[in-house]
C-alpha positions as CSV (number, residue, x, y, z in Angstrom):
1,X,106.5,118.6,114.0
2,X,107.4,116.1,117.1
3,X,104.5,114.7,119.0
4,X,105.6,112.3,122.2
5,X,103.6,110.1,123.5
6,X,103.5,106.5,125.8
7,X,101.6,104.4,123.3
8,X,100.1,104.5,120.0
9,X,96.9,102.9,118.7
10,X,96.5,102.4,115.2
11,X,92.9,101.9,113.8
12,X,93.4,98.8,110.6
13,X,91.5,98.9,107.4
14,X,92.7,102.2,105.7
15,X,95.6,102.6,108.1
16,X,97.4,99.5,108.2
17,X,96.0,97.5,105.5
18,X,93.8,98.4,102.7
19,X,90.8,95.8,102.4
20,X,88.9,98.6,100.1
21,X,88.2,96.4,96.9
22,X,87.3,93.3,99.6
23,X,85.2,95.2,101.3
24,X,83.2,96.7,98.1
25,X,82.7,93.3,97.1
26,X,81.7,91.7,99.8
27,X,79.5,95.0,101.2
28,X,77.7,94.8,97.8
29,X,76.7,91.1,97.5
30,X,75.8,91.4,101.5
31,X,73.3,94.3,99.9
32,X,71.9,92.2,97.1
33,X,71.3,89.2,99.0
34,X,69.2,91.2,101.4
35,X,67.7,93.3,99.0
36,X,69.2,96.7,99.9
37,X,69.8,99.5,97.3
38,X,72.7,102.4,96.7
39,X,70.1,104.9,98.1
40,X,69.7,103.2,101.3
41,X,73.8,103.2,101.5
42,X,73.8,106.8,100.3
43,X,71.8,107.7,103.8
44,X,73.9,106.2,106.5
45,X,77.8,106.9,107.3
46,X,79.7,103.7,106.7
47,X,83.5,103.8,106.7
48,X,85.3,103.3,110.1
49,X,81.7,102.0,111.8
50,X,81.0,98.7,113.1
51,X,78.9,96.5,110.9
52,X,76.1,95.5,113.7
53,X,75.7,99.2,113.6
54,X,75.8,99.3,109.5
55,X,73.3,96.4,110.0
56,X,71.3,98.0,112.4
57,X,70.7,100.8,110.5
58,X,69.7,99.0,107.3
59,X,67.5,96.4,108.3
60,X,65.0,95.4,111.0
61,X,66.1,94.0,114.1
62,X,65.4,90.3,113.9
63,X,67.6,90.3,111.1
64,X,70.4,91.9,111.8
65,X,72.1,88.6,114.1
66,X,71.8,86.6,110.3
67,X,72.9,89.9,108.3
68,X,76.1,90.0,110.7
69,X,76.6,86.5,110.5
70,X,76.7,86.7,106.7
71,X,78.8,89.4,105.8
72,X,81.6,88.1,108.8
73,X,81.3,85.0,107.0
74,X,82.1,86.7,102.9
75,X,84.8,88.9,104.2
76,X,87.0,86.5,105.8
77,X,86.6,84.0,103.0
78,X,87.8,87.1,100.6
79,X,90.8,87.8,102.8
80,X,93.4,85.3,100.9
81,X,94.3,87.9,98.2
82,X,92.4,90.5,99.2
83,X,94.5,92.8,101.7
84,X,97.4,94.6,101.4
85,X,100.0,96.3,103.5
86,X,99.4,100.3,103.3
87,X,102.5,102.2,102.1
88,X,104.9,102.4,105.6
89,X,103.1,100.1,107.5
90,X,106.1,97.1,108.1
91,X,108.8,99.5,109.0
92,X,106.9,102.2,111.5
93,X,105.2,98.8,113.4
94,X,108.5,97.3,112.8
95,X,110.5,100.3,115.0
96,X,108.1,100.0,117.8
97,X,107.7,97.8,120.5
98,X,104.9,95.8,121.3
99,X,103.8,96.8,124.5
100,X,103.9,100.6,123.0
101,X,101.2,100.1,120.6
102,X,97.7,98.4,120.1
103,X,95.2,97.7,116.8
104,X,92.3,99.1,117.5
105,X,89.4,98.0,114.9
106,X,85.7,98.4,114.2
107,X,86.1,94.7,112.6
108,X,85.0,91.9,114.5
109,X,88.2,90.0,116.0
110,X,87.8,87.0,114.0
111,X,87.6,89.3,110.6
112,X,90.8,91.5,112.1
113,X,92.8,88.6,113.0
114,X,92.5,86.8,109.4
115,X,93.0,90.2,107.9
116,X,96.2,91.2,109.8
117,X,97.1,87.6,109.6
118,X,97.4,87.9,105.8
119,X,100.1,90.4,106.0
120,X,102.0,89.2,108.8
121,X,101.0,91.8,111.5
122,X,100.6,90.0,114.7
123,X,99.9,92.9,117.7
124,X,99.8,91.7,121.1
125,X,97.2,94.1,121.7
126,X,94.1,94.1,119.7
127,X,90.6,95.9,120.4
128,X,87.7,94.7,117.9
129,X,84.3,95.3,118.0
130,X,83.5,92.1,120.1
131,X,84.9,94.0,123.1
132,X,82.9,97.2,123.1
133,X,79.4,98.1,123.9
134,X,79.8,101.1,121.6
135,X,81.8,101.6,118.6
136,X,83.4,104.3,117.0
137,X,82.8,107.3,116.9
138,X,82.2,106.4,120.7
139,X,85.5,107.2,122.6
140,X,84.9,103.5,123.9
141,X,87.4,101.5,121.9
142,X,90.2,103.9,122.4
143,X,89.8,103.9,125.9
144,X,89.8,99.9,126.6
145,X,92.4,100.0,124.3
146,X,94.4,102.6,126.7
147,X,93.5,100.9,129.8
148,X,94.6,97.7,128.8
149,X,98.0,99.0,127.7
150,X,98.2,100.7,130.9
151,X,98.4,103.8,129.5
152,X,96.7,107.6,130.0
153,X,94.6,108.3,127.0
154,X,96.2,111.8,127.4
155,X,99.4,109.9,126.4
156,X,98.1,108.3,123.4
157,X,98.8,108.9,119.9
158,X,95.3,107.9,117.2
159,X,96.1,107.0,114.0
160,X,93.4,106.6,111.8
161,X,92.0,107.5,108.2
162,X,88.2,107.5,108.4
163,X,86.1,110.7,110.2
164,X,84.3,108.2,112.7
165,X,87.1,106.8,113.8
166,X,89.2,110.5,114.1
167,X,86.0,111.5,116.1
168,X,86.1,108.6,118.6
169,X,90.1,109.9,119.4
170,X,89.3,113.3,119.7
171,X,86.7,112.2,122.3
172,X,89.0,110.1,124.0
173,X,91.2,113.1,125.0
174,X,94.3,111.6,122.6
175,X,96.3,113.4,119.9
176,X,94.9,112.3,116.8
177,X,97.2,111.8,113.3
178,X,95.1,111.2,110.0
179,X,96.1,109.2,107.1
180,X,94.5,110.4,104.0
181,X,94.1,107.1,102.2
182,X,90.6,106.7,101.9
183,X,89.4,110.3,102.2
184,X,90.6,113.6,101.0
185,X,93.1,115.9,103.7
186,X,90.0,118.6,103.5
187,X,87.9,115.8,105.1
188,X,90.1,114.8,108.1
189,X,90.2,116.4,111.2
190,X,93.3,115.6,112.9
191,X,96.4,117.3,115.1
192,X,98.4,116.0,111.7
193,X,97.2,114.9,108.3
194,X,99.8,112.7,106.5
195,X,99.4,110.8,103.3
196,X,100.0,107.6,105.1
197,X,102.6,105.7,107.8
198,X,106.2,106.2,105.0
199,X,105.4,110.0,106.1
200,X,106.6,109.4,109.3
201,X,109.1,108.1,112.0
202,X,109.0,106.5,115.4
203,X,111.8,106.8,118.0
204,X,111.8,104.6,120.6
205,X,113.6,106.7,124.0
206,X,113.0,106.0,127.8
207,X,110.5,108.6,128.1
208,X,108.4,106.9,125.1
209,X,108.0,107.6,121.6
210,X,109.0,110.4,119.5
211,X,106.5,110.7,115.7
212,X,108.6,112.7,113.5
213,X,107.3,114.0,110.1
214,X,110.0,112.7,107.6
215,X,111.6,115.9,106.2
């Protein structure tokens, strides 16, 4: 299977890096400082969502601007030691150039920056949820992240591991590639389902880039 496109947008935590173990810890001291419980995790979707929304949903609005504020602040001080480069990662972003591709994250920028910072991924173009009125699985952050690569969205490839985040490429009219690090193929709806980024290859040609699926 080929699939061409003009640009590609990659989503980060669970695509690019994994963060899982930081975010556990960090996700479950944010809960007991502010007194919520497993059950009240249990009812909302969390993976691939920003966290004012995770916030929102948890606990009443005059809190949530301190709730933010607090779990921005843990997760970036857990970042030294606490994210690693997903399986492919270096040598698929390393084929491409950076005006063909863009990180598009439901991470605040200062939280993405430190984390891609970690591992040495620098993108010149990076979407976060400071940018957006509306996160994923809102076609929003795909789109900016289109426009300000100049790009169709028709002619845009999503990668991405988490539902939310497949949902808000699918919405954007793009072709959408799963990665099934975090969640089960069964769970991910995609155009392709890979294991993760060493399943596949970029070719760089005049007319764009070519995905192969590594035979």
């Amino acid at each position: 299977m080929k699939i061409h496109a003009d640009a590609l947008l990659f989503d980060n935590d669970g695509t690019l890096v994994s963060s899982l173990e930081s975010v556990n810890r960090c996700w479950t001291r944010w809960a007991q400082e502010y007194g919520i419980t497993a059950a009240d995790f249990a009812r909302i979707e969390l993976h691939g969502r920003p966290a004012v929304e995770i916030a929102a949903d948890l606990l009443p609005a005059d809190v949530v601007p301190e709730a933010l504020a607090r779990i921005e602040q843990l997760e970036v001080e857990d970042v030294p030691g606490g994210v690693l480069l997903l399986a492919g990662t270096a040598a698929f972003l390393g084929s491409l150039p950076a005006e063909r591709w863009a990180v598009v994250t439901s991470a605040t920028r200062r939280l993405a920056e430190a984390r891609l910072d970690e591992v040495g991924i620098r993108p010149k173009t990076l979407v976060s949820a400071d940018d957006v009125t509306r996160g994923k699985p809102d076609p929003e952050p795909y789109l900016l992240a289109a426009r300000e690569l100049g790009v169709d969205p028709a002619r845009c490839v999503v990668f991405e591991d988490a539902p939310a985040g497949l949902q808000a490429g699918r919405a954007a009219g793009m072709t959408t590639v799963a990665l099934a690090t975090t969640h089960t193929a069964s769970e991910l709806v995609a155009d392709l389902v890979v294991k993760d980024l060493s399943a596949l290859s970029a070719l760089v040609t005049d007319g764009g880039v070519e995905i192969s699926v590594r035979g």
